[in-house]
C-alpha positions in Angstrom: 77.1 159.9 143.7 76.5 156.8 146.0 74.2 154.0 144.6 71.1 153.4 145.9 70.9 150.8 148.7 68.8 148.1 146.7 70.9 148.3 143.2 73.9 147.9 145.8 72.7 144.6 147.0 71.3 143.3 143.6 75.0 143.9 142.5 76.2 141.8 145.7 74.0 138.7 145.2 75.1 138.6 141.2 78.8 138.5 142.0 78.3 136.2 144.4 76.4 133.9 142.3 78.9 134.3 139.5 81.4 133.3 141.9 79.4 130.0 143.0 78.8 129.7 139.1 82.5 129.6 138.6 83.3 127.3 141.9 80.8 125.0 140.9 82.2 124.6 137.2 85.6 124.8 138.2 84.3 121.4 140.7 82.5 119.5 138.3 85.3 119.6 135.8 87.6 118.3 138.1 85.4 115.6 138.9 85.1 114.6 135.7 88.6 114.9 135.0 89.5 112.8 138.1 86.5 110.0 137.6 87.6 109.5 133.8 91.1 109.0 134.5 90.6 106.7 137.7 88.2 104.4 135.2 90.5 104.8 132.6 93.5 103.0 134.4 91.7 100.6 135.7 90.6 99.6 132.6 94.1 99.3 131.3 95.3 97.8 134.6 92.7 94.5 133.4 93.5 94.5 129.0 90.4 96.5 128.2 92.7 99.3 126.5 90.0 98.8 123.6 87.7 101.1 125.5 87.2 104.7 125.7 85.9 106.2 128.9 84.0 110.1 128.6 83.1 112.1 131.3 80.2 114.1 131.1 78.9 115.6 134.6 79.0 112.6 137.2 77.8 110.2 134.2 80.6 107.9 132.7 80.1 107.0 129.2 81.7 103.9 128.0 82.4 102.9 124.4 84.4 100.7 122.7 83.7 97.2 120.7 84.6 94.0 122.6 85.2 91.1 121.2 82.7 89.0 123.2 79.9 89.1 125.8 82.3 88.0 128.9 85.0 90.9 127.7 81.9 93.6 128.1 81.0 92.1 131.0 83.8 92.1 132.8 85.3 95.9 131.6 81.3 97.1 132.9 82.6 95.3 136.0 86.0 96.9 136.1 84.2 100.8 136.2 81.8 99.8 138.2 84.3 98.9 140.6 85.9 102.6 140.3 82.2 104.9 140.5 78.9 104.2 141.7 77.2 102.0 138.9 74.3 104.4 138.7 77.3 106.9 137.0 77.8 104.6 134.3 75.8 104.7 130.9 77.2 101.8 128.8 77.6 102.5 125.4 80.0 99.6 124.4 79.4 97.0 121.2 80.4 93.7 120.6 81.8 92.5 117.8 80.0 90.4 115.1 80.6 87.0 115.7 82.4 85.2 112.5 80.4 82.2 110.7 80.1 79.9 112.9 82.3 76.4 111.5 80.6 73.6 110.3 80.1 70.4 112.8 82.0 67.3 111.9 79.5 64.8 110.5 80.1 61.2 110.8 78.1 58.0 111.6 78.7 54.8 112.7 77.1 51.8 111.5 77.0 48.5 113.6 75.4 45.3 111.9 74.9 41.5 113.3 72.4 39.2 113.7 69.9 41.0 115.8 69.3 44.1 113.2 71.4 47.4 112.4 72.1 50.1 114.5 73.6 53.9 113.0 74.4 56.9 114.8 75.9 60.1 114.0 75.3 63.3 112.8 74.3 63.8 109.1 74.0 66.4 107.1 70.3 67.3 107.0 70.3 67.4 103.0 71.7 64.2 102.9 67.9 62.4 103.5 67.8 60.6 106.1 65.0 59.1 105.3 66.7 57.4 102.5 68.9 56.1 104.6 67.0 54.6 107.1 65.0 53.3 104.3 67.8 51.5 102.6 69.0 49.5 106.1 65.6 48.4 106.6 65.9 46.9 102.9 68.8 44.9 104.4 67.6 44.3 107.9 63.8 44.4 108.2 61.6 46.9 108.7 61.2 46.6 113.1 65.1 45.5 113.0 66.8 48.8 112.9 68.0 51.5 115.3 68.3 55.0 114.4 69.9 57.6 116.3 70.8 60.1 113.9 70.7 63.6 114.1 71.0 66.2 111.3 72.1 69.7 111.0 71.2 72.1 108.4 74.6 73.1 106.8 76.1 72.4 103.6 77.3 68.8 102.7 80.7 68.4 102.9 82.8 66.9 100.0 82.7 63.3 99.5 80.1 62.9 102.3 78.1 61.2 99.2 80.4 58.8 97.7 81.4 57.4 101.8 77.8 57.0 103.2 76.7 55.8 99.4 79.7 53.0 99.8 79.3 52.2 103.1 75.8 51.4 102.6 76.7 48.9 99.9 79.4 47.1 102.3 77.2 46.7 104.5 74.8 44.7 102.2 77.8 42.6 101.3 79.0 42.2 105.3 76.3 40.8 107.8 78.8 41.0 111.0 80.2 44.5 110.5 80.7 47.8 112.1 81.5 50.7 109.5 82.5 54.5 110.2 81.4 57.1 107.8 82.8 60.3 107.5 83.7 63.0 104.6 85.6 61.3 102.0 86.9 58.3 104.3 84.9 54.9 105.4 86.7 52.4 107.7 85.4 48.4 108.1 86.0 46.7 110.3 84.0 42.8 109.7 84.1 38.7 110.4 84.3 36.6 107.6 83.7 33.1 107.6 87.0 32.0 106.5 90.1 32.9 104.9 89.0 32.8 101.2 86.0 34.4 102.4 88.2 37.2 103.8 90.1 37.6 100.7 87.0 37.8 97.9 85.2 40.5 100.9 88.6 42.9 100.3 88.4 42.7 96.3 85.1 43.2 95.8 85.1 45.7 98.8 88.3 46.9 97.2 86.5 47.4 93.2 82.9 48.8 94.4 84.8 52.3 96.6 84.9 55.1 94.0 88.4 56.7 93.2 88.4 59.6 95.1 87.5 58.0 98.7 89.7 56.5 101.2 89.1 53.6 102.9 90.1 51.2 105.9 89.1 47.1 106.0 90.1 45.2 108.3 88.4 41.8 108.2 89.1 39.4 110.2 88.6 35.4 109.5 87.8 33.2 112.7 89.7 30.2 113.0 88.5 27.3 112.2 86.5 24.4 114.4 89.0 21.5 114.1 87.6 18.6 115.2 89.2 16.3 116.1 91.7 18.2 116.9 94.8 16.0 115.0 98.3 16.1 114.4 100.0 13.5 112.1 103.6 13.3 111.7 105.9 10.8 109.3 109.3 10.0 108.9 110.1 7.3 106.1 112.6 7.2 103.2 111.6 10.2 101.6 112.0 12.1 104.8 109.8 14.0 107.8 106.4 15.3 106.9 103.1 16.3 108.3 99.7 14.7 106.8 97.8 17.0 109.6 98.9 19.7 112.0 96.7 21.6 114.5 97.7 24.0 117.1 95.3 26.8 119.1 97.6 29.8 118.8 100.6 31.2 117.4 103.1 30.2 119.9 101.5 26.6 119.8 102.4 26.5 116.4 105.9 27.6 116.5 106.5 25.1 118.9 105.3 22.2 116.9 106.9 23.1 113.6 110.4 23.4 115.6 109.8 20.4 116.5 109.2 18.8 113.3 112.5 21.0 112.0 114.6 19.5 114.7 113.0 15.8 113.3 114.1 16.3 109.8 111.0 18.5 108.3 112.5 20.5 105.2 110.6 23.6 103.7 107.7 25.6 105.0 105.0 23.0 106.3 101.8 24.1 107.2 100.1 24.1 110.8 96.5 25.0 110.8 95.1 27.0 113.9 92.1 26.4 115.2 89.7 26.0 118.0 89.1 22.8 119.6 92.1 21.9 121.4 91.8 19.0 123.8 94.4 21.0 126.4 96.5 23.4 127.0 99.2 21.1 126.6 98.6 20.3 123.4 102.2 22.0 122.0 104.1 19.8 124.4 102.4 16.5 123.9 103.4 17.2 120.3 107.1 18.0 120.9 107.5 15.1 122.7 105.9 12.9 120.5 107.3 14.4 117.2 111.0 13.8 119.3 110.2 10.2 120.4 109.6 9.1 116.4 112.5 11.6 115.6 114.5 9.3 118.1 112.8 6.1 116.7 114.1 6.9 112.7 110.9 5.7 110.8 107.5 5.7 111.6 104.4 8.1 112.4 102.9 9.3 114.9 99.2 10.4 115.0 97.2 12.7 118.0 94.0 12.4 117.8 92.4 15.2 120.4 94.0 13.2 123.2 94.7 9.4 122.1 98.0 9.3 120.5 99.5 6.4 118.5 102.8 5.9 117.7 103.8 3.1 115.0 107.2 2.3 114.6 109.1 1.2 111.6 109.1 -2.5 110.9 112.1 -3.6 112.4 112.7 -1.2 114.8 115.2 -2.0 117.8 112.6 -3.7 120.3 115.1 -2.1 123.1 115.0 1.4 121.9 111.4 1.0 120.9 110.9 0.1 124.7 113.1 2.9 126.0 111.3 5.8 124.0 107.8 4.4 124.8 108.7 4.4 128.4 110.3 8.2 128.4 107.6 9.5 126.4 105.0 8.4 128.3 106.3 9.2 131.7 106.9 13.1 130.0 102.8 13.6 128.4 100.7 15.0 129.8 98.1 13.7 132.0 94.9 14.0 129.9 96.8 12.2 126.9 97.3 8.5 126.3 99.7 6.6 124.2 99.1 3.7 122.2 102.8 2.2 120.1 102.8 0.0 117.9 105.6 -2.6 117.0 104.6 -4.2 114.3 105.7 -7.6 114.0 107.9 -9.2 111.0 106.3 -10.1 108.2 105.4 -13.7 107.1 105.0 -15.5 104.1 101.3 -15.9 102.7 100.7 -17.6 99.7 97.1 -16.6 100.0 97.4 -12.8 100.4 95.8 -10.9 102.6 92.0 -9.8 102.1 92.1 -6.3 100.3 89.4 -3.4 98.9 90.4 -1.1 96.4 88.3 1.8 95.0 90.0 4.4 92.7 89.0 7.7 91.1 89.8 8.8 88.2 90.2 12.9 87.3 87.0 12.6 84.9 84.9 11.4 88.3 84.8 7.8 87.5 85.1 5.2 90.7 85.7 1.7 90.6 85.1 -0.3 93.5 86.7 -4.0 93.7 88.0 -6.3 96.1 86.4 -8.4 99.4 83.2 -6.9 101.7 81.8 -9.0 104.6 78.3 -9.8 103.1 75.5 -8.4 100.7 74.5 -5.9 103.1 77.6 -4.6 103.1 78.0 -4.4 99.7 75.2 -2.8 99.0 75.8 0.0 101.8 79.1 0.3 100.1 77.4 0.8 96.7 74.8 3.5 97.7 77.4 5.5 99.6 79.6 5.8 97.0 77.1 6.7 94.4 75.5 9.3 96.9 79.0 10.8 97.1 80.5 10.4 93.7 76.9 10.7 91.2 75.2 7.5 90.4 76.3 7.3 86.9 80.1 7.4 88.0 80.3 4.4 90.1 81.3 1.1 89.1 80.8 -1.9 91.6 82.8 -5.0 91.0 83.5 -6.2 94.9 82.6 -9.9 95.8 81.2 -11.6 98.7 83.8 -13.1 101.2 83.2 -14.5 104.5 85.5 -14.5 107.9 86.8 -10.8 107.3 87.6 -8.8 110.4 85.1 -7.1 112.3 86.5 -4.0 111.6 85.9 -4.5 108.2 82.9 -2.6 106.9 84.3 1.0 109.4 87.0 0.8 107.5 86.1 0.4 104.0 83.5 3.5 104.5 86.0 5.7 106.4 88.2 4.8 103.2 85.9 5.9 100.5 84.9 8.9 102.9 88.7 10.0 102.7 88.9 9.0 99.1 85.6 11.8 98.2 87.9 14.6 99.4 90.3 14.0 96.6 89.8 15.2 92.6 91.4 11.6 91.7 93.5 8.9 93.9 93.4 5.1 95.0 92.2 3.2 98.1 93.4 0.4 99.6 92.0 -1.1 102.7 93.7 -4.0 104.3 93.3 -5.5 107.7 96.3 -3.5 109.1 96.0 -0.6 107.1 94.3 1.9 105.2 96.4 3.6 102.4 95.0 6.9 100.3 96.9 8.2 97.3 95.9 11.1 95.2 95.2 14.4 94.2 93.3 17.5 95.8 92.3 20.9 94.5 92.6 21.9 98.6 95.7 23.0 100.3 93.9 21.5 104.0 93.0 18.1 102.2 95.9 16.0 103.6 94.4 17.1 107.3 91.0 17.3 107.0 91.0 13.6 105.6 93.5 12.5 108.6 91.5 14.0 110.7 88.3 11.8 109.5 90.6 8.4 109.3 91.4 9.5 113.0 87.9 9.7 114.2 86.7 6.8 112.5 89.5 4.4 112.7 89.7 4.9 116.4 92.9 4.6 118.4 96.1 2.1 117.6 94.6 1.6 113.9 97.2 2.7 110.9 96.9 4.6 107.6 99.1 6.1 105.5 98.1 9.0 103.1 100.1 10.6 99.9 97.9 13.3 99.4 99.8 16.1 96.3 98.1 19.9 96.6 97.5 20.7 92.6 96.1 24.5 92.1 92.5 24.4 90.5 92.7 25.8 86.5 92.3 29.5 87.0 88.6 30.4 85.0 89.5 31.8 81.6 87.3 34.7 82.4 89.2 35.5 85.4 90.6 39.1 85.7 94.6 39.5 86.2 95.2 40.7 89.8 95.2 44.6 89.7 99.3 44.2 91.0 100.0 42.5 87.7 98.0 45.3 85.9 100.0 47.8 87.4 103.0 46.7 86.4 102.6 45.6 83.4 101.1 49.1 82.4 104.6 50.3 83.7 106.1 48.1 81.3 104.4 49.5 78.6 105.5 53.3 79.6 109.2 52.1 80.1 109.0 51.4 76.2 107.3 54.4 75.2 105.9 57.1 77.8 103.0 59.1 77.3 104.4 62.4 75.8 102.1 65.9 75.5 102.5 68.6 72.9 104.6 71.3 74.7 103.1 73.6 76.8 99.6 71.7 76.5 97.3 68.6 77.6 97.2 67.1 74.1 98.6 63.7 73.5 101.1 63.5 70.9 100.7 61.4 68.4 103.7 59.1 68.6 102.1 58.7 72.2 98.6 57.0 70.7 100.2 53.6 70.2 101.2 53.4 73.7 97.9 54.4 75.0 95.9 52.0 72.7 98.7 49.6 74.7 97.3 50.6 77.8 93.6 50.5 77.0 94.1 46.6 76.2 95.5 46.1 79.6 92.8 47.9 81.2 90.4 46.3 79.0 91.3 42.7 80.5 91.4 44.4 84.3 87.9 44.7 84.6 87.3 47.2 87.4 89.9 48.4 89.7 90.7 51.1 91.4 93.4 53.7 89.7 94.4 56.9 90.2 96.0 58.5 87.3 98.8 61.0 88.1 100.3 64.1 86.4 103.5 65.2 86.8 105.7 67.8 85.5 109.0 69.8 86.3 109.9 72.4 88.1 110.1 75.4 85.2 107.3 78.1 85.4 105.4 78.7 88.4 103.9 76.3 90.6 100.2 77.1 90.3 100.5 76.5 86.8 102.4 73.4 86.6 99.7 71.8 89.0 97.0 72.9 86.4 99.1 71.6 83.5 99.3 68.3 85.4 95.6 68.0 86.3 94.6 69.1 82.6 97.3 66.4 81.5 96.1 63.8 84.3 92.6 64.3 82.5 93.7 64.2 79.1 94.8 60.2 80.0 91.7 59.4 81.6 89.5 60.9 78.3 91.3 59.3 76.3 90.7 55.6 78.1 87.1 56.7 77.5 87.2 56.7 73.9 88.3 54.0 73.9 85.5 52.3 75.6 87.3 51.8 79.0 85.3 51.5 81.9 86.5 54.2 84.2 83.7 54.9 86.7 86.3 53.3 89.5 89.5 55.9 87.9 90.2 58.9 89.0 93.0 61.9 87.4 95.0 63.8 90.0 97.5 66.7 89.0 100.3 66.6 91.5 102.6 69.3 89.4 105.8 70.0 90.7 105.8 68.4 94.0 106.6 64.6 93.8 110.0 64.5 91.2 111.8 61.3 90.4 115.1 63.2 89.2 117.0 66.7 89.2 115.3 69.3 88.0 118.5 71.2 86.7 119.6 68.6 84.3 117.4 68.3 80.6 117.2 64.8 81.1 115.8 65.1 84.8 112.8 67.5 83.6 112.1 65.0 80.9 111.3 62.2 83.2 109.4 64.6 85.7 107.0 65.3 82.9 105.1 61.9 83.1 102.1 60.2 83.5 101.9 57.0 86.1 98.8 54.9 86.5 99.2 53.7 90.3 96.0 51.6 92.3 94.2 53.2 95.1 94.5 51.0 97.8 93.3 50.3 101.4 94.4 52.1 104.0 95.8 49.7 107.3 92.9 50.5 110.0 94.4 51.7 113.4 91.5 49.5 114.8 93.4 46.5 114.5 94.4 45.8 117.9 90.5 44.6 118.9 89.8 42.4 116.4 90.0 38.5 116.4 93.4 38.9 114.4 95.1 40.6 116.8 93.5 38.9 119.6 94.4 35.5 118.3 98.1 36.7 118.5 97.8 37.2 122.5 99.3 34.5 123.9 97.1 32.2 126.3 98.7 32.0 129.6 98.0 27.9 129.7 100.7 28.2 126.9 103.1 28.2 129.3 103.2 24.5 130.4 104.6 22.1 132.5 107.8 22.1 130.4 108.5 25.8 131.0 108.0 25.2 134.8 110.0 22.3 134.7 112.8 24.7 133.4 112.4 27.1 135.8 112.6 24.0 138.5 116.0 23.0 137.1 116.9 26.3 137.1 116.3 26.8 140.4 117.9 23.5 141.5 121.0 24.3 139.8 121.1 27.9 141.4 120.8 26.1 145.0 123.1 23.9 144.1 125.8 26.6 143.1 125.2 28.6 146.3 
């Protein structure tokens, strides 16, 4: 039975679109197939094996979690590269960023004349406002300069205690520049002189709490000398300075070899300061130190740039010739020598015309002897009553004509010298002023020859036995916290601080030597202390630390009781970690387990280099003078001469 013609082609057009339907499947599956595993290598070929590539008709679905905006970026990039970009359907994630870390907040704090400047970042709940507040208390409202910025995260530890104590140096310091950060404050600051310098670190030292470290590095300027002298002496009792000045390190060196080579014995002192006549002032003191060395006996005095040499009475007139001559061909230019060779003495029944004036340790002066006229007198009287107290001068000098003109310059420069001492005796002749006594300052001996210098004037002679004597120490002073330190080591070297086992409670037998230790802490007044904890090495390491902080804590409690001011302490378990014996022996886990009381102190700033300590150790090229060049000349000459 043959099919009718319509059904036959109906039957024709279905296969046929069965077989398209199966073509075109069969081609979009390899398409797929092919596009996924071209965009697949290339992904791997560039690191992005974290993403999965799906083919689903011509689309290509990406997925996958990258771990930042540039890594999606780019892997989008990569398939793009491969298909058409209209293909692509991006389905990728990025991964949650982590917390983002906190900024590092710290300020700096400059301070001088002209007001306070601070910037930095500060935590925002620190209030600024307080701040800004608090350096306006110090500097005036208009006179400071705020360019902080904040940041809302949380404050960091010890942020409070540094910006808290570097607030309150700055009240103490009003040429300063402090950094402030978590837990740490550096200073850097000028003082107005050495002892200055030295009270600014202990009370600096005292007022930081425990637990913060700081930096101070304060520097002292030197000192205006003016005039600039240098006295030098060589009699029976030896070689000696009364005064010594020099503008820098090396200056100094050079002088006090000098004086070494002459005869000096033990560690004088050279002052250095600012005010230097010249350069040169090192080599017109060499010289001059070697021509009295050369002489014997005598002194030798540079005033800025007059210098006077006296010889001994009796000195060889030919030598004293020769060593005038050489020393003054070898000075320096600017400076000019005056010597002195004074003539042999000669009977007078008479005596010469004298003053006296002497002090005596309770204040009391006495003023005798021979002034020019009433005037004089009188002038004499007031002046030493204006410098001594009205009720503590005694006036006994008489009226005597024909003195020298000199006469009343050199009674008042006298008693001028004479107020720098606590007690001594003045004698003022018509060739010489002589000071004896005692002063509660280390500097006396050159500050006062530096006054008879000035006011003398060139060629005129004093001499000046000046003793240093320490001022009584105040009975209320505290010991230095060094000497509290140790002698709270004493005490634990006599009897430590023992614990019941396994615990932090004191023993008993322990109390004495802790009521020991509260007496000494007692007298310290406020220092800074850390109080340690240690033990040994048996049981784990986590819990020895606690033990030692629970032990460390137990100490400091216990000073509390007792009335102890411990605001400025602070108890730190170090466990295992810092041993001062073997472990493995009984005896060496015995002295592990202790308790040591050790001051917190300063850390050295790395800012040293730039200030005026370390700038006054530079070395001023006008140090090296004419008697360096003239070695190199001779060298020179003597290498010509060789060749």
């Amino acid at each position: 039975m043959r099919l009718p013609l319509s059904i036959v082609v109906a039957l024709t057009f279905a296969l046929a679109a069965g077989l398209c339907l199966v073509a075109a499947s069969f081609a979009v599956t390899t398409v797929e197939e092919n596009s996924e595993i071209v965009v697949r290598r290339a992904l791997d070929r560039n690191s992005h094996d974290w993403a999965e590539v799906q083919a689903n008709g011509l689309r290509i679905i990406v997925t996958g979690t990258a771990k930042d905006e540039a890594t999606r970026f780019n892997a989008l990039t990569v398939v793009g590269d491969e298909v058409d970009p209209s293909r692509v359907i991006d389905e990728m994630q990025i991964a949650p960023s982590a917390d983002l870390a906190p900024p590092r907040f710290s300020a700096e704090i400059l301070r001088n004349t002209s007001g306070i400047s601070i910037i930095g970042l500060i935590p925002t709940q620190s209030d600024r406002d307080e701040i800004v507040a608090e350096l306006n208390s110090l500097a005036g409202e208009d006179n400071v300069t705020d360019l902080l910025e904040t940041a809302d995260y949380d404050v960091p530890g010890g942020w409070i205690d540094a910006m808290g104590f570097s607030l309150k140096a700055l009240s103490m310091l009003p040429r300063s520049k402090v950094s402030v950060a978590a837990g740490q404050v550096t200073i850097t600051a000028i003082s107005d002189s050495a002892e200055a310098k030295q009270q600014l670190e202990d009370a600096l030292n005292r007022a930081a709490p425990p637990g913060l470290r700081i930096g101070i590095d304060i520097a002292a300027p030197r000192p205006v000398i003016t005039p600039f002298t240098m006295r030098f002496l060589i009699d029976e009792a030896g070689a000696r300075f009364d005064a010594c000045s020099a503008q820098d390190r090396i200056a100094q060196s050079r002088i006090l070899a000098a004086a070494r080579t002459a005869g000096i014995e033990g560690s004088p002192i050279c002052t250095i300061g600012m005010g230097v006549p010249s350069p040169k002032w090192a080599r017109a003191s060499e010289l001059s130190i070697g021509a009295l060395a050369e002489l014997g006996q005598g002194t030798v005095t540079i005033a800025d740039a007059d210098i006077t040499l006296v010889a001994a009475q009796g000195t060889d007139q030919g030598r004293f010739d020769r060593v005038v001559g050489e020393l003054e061909a070898e000075l320096p230019e600017v400076f000019a020598l005056h010597a002195v060779l004074p003539a042999p003495e000669l009977a007078d029944t008479a005596g010469p015309p004298e003053f006296t004036a002497t002090l005596s340790p309770e204040g009391l002066v006495q003023l005798r002897g021979r002034l020019n006229d009433d005037n004089l007198r009188h002038m004499v009287d007031s002046y030493a009553k204006a410098a001594f107290g009205t009720d503590a001068v005694y006036t006994a000098a008489r009226v005597v004509p024909d003195l020298p003109a000199t006469w009343p310059v050199r009674v008042l420069a006298g008693l001028e010298a004479l107020s720098m001492l606590t007690n001594g005796a003045l004698t003022v002749t018509p060739d010489n002023v002589m000071l004896s006594g005692v002063s509660q300052q280390e500097d006396a001996s050159a500050r006062i020859a530096g006054v008879l210098s000035d006011k003398l004037g060139q060629a005129q002679t004093y001499d000046l036995s000046v003793t240093y004597r320490a001022p009584p120490e105040p009975e209320d002073k505290a010991p230095d916290p060094e000497v509290c330190e140790a002698e709270i080591a004493l005490i634990q070297e006599a009897g430590k601080i023992a614990f019941e086992p396994g615990s932090a409670t004191i023993a008993a037998s322990s109390l004495d030597t802790m009521n020991r230790i509260a007496d000494i802490l007692d007298a310290c007044g406020q220092i800074r202390l850390e109080i340690q904890g240690h033990t040994d090495s048996q049981g784990r390491e986590e819990m020895n630390q606690q033990l030692s902080q629970a032990r460390a804590q137990s100490v400091l409690n216990e000073l509390r009781s007792r009335r102890i001011l411990t605001s400025s302490y602070v108890a730190i378990g170090y466990g295992e970690s810092q041993p001062i014996a073997d472990n493995k022996t009984e005896d060496g886990r015995e002295a592990n387990r202790r308790i040591e009381f050790r001051l917190i102190r300063p850390e050295t700033s790395e800012e040293g280099a730039s200030t005026l300590d370390a700038i006054a150790e530079e070395a001023p090229s006008e140090v090296f003078d004419e008697r360096d060049s003239d070695q190199e000349e001779d060298t020179s000459q003597s290498t010509e001469e060789d060749q």
